[in-house]
N, C-alpha and C positions, 0 to 999 in steps of 0.2 A: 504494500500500500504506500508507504515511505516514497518509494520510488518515481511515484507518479505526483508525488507534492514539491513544489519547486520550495527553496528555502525559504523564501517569505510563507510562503502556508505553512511551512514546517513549525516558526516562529508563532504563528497565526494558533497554530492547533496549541502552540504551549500557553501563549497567553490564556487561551479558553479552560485548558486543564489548572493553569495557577490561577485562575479566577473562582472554578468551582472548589478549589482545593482552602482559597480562603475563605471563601463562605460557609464549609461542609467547618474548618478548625475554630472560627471565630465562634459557630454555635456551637457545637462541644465544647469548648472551652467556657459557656458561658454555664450551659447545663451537667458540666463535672463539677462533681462533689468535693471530690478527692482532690486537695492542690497539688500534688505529683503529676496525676493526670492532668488538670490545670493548668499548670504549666508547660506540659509536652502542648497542649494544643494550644495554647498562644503560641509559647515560638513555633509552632509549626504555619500561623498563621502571620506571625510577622515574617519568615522566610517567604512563605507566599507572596507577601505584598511585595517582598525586596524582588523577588523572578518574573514579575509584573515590571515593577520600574523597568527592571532590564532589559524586557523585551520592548518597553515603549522607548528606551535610550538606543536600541539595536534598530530599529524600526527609524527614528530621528538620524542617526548617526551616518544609518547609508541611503540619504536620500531618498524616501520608498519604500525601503525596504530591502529584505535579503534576496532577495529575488528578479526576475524580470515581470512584468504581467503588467497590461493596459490600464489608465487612471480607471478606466467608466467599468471595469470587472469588481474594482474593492469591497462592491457591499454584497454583490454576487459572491467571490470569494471566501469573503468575513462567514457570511451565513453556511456556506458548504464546508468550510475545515470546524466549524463550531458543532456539524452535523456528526461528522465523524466522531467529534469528541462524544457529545450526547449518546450516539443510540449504535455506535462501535466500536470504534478500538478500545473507548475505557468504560465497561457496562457499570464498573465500580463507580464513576462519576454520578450514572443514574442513580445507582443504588445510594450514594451520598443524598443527592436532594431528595429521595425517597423517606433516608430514615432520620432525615432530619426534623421529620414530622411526628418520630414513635418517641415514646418512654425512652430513656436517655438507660444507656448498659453500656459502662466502660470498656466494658470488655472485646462488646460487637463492635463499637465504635472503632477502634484502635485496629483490629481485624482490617475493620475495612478501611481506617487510612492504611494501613500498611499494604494491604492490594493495590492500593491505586498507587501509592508510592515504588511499587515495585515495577507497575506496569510504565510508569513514567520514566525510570531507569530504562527500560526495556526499551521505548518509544526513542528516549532521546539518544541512546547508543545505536538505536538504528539507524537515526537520524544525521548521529555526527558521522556515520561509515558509507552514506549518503551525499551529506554536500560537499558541493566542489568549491565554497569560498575558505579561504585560510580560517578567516573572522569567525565565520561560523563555524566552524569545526571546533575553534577553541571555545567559542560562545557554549557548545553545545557537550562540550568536555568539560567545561565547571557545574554546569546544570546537572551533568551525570554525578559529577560528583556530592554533591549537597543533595542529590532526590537519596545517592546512597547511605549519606549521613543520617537521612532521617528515614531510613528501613532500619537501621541502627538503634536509635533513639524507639522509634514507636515499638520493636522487637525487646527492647529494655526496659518498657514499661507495662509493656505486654504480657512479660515474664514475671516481671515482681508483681503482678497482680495475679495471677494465676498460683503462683508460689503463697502467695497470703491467702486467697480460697482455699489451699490445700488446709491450711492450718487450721 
């Protein structure tokens, strides 16, 4: 799928995934209990906003954007790589605005940032092995790296919560 997105949709698809990804941390973080938990989803929510900047500073920086593609396609565009996001490559996004609406359980919650954070890993290494600008390759090589920080993080609080149910 990767293949057929020029790197401005590439950019395109991540803003839309770190837009859902702040909205799905900023409500968990508001309906955890627990400030451990609390915490992992703020910061996992101010990371978000920071990979938004970026993508609007990446988007400024090269004129356009990382890609080639005609002024009068952008809102066409906008809407087809934000479709992708929604209802394919990350089902876990739906499932976010879904269970944003149940009973708050740290447990499910943390499960599924950590899918989506995996899948985003997954997305954007395909994605850096994809484009053909210098820029973006490095752009999309720090992104990998900080979505893997925080499989990290959400796997570590995933575990001391699980480890404390045991008890």
């Amino acid at each position: 799928m990767i293949e057929y997105l020029n790197e401005d949709e590439v950019f395109r698809v991540g803003m839309c995934i770190e837009q859902a990804g702040l909205e799905f941390y900023t409500k968990m973080a508001e309906k955890a209990e627990d400030q451990a938990t609390k915490r992992v989803f703020k910061k996992l929510a101010k990371d978000e906003k920071e990979h938004l900047k970026f993508f609007e500073s990446m988007e400024l920086k090269t004129a356009g954007g990382m890609g080639a593609r005609p002024a009068e396609m952008d809102s066409d565009v906008s809407a087809y790589v934000c479709s992708i996001v929604d209802g394919g490559i990350f089902q876990g996004i739906e499932e976010m605005a879904k269970y944003q609406r149940r009973k708050f359980n740290p447990e499910t919650a943390l499960e599924l940032a950590l899918q989506v954070e995996k899948d985003a890993v997954l997305y954007y290494t395909e994605a850096m092995h994809s484009a053909k600008k210098k820029a973006a390759k490095q752009a999309l090589k720090e992104l990998v790296e900080e979505e893997k920080r925080h499989v990290v993080e959400i796997s570590a609080r995933l575990n001391r919560l699980r480890k404390k149910a045991k008890k």
